[in-house]
SESE-700940 format. One record per residue (C-alpha): residue number from 1; residue in one letter; x, y, z. Coordinates in Angstrom, 2 decimals. Layout:
! residues N
+-----+--------+---------+---------+---------+
| num | residu |      xx |      yy |      zz |
+-----+--------+---------+---------+---------+
| NUM |      A |       X |       Y |       Z |
...
+-----+--------+---------+---------+---------+
***
This chain:
! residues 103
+-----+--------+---------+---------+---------+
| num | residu |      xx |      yy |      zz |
+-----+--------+---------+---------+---------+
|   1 |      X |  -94.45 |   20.14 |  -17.29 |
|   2 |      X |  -90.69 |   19.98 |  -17.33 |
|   3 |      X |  -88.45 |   17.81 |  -15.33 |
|   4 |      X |  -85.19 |   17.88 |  -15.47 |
|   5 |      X |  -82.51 |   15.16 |  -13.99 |
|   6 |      X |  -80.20 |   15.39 |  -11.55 |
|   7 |      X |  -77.14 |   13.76 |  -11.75 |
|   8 |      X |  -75.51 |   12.84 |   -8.55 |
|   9 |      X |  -72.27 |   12.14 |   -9.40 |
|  10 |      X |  -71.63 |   15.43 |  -10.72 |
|  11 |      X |  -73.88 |   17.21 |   -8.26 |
|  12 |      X |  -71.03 |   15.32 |   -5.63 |
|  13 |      X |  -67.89 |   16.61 |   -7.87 |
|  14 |      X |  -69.11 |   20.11 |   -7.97 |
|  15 |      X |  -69.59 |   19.88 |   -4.22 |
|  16 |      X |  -66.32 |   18.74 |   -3.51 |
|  17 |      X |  -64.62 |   21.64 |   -5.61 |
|  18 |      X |  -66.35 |   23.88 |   -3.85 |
|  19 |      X |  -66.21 |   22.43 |   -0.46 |
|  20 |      X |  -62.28 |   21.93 |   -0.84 |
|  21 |      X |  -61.76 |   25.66 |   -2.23 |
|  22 |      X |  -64.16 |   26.74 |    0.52 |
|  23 |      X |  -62.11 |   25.03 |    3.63 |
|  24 |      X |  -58.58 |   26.15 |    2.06 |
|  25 |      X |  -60.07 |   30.03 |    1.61 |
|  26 |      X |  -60.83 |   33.06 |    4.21 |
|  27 |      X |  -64.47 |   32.28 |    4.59 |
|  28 |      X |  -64.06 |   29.03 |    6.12 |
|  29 |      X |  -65.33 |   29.67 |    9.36 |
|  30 |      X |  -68.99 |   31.68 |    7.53 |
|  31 |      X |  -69.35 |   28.38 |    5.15 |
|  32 |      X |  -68.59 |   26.32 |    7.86 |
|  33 |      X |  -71.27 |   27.73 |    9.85 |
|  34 |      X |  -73.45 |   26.70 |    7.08 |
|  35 |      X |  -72.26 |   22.87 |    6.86 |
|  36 |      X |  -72.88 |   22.55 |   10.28 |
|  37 |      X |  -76.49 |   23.62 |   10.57 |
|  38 |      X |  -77.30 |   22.43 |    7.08 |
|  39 |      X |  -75.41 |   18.97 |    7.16 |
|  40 |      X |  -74.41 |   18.60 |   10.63 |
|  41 |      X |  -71.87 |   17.92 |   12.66 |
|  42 |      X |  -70.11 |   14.95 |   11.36 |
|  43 |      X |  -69.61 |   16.77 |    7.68 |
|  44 |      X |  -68.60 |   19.71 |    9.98 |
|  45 |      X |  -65.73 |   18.11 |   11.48 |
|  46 |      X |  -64.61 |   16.57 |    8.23 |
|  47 |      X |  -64.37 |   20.18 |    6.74 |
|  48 |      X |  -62.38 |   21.26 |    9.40 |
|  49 |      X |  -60.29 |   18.04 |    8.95 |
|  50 |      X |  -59.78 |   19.35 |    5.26 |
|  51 |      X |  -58.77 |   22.83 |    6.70 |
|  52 |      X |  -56.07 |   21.12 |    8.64 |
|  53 |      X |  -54.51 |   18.80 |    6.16 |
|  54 |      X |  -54.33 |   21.94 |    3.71 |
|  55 |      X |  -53.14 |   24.19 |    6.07 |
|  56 |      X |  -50.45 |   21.60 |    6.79 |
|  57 |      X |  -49.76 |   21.14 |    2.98 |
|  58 |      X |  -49.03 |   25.05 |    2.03 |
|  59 |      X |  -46.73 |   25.10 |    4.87 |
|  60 |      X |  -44.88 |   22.33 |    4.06 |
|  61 |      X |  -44.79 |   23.25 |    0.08 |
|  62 |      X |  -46.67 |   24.24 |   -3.04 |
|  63 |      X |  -46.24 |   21.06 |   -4.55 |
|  64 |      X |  -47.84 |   19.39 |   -1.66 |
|  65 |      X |  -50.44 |   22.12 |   -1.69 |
|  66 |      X |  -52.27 |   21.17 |   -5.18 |
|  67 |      X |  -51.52 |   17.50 |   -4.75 |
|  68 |      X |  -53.27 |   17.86 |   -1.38 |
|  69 |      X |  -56.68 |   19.52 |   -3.02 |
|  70 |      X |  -56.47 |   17.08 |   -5.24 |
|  71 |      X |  -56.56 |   14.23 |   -2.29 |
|  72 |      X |  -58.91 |   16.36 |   -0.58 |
|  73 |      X |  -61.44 |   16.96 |   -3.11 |
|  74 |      X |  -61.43 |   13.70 |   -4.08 |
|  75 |      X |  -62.38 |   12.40 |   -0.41 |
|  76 |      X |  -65.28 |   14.80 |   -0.72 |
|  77 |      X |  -66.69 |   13.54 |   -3.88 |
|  78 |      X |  -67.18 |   10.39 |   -2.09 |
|  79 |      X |  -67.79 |   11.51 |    1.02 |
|  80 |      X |  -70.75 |   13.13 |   -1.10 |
|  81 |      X |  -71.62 |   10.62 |   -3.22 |
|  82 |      X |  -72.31 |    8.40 |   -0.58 |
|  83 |      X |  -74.53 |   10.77 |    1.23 |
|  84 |      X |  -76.47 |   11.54 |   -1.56 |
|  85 |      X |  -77.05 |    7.96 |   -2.56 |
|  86 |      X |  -78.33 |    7.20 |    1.08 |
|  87 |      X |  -79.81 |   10.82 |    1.35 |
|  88 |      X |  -81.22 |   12.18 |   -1.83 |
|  89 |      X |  -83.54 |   14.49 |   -0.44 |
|  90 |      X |  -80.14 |   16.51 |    0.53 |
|  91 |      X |  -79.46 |   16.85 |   -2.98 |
|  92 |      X |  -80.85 |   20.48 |   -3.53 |
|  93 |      X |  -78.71 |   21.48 |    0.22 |
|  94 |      X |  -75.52 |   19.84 |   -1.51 |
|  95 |      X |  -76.41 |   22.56 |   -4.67 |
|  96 |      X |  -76.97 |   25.59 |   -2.59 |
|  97 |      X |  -73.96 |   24.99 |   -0.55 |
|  98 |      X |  -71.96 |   24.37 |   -3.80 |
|  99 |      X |  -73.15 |   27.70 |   -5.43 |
| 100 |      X |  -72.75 |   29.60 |   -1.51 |
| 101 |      X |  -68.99 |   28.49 |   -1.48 |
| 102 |      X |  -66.33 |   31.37 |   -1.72 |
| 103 |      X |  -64.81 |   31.38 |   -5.04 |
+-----+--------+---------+---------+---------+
***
Protein backbone atom coordinates (compact mmCIF):
# COMPACT_ATOMS: atom_id res chain seq x y z
CA UNK A 1 0.00 0.00 0.00
CA UNK A 2 1.28 3.47 -0.73
CA UNK A 3 1.06 6.50 1.39
CA UNK A 4 2.18 9.45 0.53
CA UNK A 5 2.77 12.75 2.88
CA UNK A 6 1.28 15.76 2.92
CA UNK A 7 3.03 18.67 3.65
CA UNK A 8 1.10 21.46 5.14
CA UNK A 9 3.12 24.21 4.78
CA UNK A 10 3.23 23.97 1.18
CA UNK A 11 -0.30 22.64 0.84
CA UNK A 12 -0.97 26.45 2.76
CA UNK A 13 1.48 28.37 0.14
CA UNK A 14 -0.15 26.85 -2.83
CA UNK A 15 -3.48 27.85 -1.32
CA UNK A 16 -2.63 31.23 -0.79
CA UNK A 17 -1.37 31.72 -4.52
CA UNK A 18 -4.30 30.57 -5.62
CA UNK A 19 -6.65 32.11 -3.25
CA UNK A 20 -4.90 35.65 -3.81
CA UNK A 21 -4.94 35.23 -7.80
CA UNK A 22 -8.49 33.94 -7.37
CA UNK A 23 -9.92 37.17 -5.28
CA UNK A 24 -7.87 39.72 -7.61
CA UNK A 25 -9.41 37.79 -10.99
CA UNK A 26 -13.06 37.76 -12.78
CA UNK A 27 -14.23 34.62 -11.10
CA UNK A 28 -14.21 35.90 -7.72
CA UNK A 29 -17.67 35.89 -6.99
CA UNK A 30 -17.99 31.62 -8.58
CA UNK A 31 -14.78 30.74 -6.22
CA UNK A 32 -16.12 32.65 -3.63
CA UNK A 33 -19.23 30.79 -3.69
CA UNK A 34 -17.10 27.85 -3.11
CA UNK A 35 -15.09 29.25 0.06
CA UNK A 36 -18.14 29.99 1.58
CA UNK A 37 -19.93 26.67 1.52
CA UNK A 38 -16.70 24.73 1.69
CA UNK A 39 -14.87 26.85 4.48
CA UNK A 40 -17.43 29.11 5.68
CA UNK A 41 -18.14 32.28 6.37
CA UNK A 42 -15.33 33.71 8.29
CA UNK A 43 -12.66 32.61 5.33
CA UNK A 44 -15.47 34.11 3.12
CA UNK A 45 -15.27 37.48 4.41
CA UNK A 46 -11.50 37.44 4.53
CA UNK A 47 -11.49 36.74 0.69
CA UNK A 48 -13.59 39.47 0.08
CA UNK A 49 -11.33 41.55 2.42
CA UNK A 50 -8.45 40.49 -0.07
CA UNK A 51 -10.70 41.62 -3.05
CA UNK A 52 -10.91 45.00 -1.48
CA UNK A 53 -7.37 45.74 -0.49
CA UNK A 54 -6.37 44.68 -4.20
CA UNK A 55 -8.91 46.43 -5.79
CA UNK A 56 -7.71 49.44 -3.79
CA UNK A 57 -4.00 48.69 -4.74
CA UNK A 58 -4.43 48.62 -8.81
CA UNK A 59 -6.19 51.80 -8.48
CA UNK A 60 -3.86 53.48 -6.61
CA UNK A 61 -0.72 51.97 -8.74
CA UNK A 62 1.03 48.97 -10.21
CA UNK A 63 3.69 49.11 -7.87
CA UNK A 64 1.31 48.89 -5.05
CA UNK A 65 -0.52 46.21 -6.97
CA UNK A 66 2.30 43.31 -6.78
CA UNK A 67 3.55 44.53 -3.45
CA UNK A 68 -0.07 44.15 -2.30
CA UNK A 69 -0.34 40.23 -3.57
CA UNK A 70 2.59 39.83 -2.08
CA UNK A 71 1.07 41.14 1.50
CA UNK A 72 -1.96 39.40 0.63
CA UNK A 73 -0.78 36.06 -0.15
CA UNK A 74 1.31 36.03 2.54
CA UNK A 75 -1.70 36.67 5.11
CA UNK A 76 -3.24 33.64 3.48
CA UNK A 77 -0.45 31.28 3.96
CA UNK A 78 -0.98 31.82 7.53
CA UNK A 79 -4.30 32.30 7.63
CA UNK A 80 -4.00 28.62 6.15
CA UNK A 81 -1.47 27.28 7.98
CA UNK A 82 -3.15 27.85 11.03
CA UNK A 83 -6.32 26.25 9.93
CA UNK A 84 -4.79 23.34 8.78
CA UNK A 85 -2.75 22.79 11.89
CA UNK A 86 -6.02 23.06 14.04
CA UNK A 87 -8.10 21.43 11.13
CA UNK A 88 -6.29 18.80 9.20
CA UNK A 89 -9.11 16.95 8.05
CA UNK A 90 -9.64 20.25 5.72
CA UNK A 91 -6.50 19.52 4.13
CA UNK A 92 -7.84 17.67 0.94
CA UNK A 93 -10.81 20.94 0.71
CA UNK A 94 -7.68 23.40 0.94
CA UNK A 95 -6.24 21.12 -2.36
CA UNK A 96 -9.37 21.09 -4.35
CA UNK A 97 -9.97 24.68 -3.85
CA UNK A 98 -6.28 25.36 -4.77
CA UNK A 99 -6.50 23.32 -8.08
CA UNK A 100 -10.51 24.97 -8.67
CA UNK A 101 -8.93 28.56 -8.51
CA UNK A 102 -8.98 30.64 -11.84
CA UNK A 103 -5.62 30.79 -13.25
Amino acid sequence: MTQSVIHQPRVAWDGARAFVRAAGGPGYDAFAGRILSRLGTELYGELSNTRQRLLAASVESSDNDRFAVDIEASRWRVRLEDLLRNRPDLIPVVQQLTEAAPR
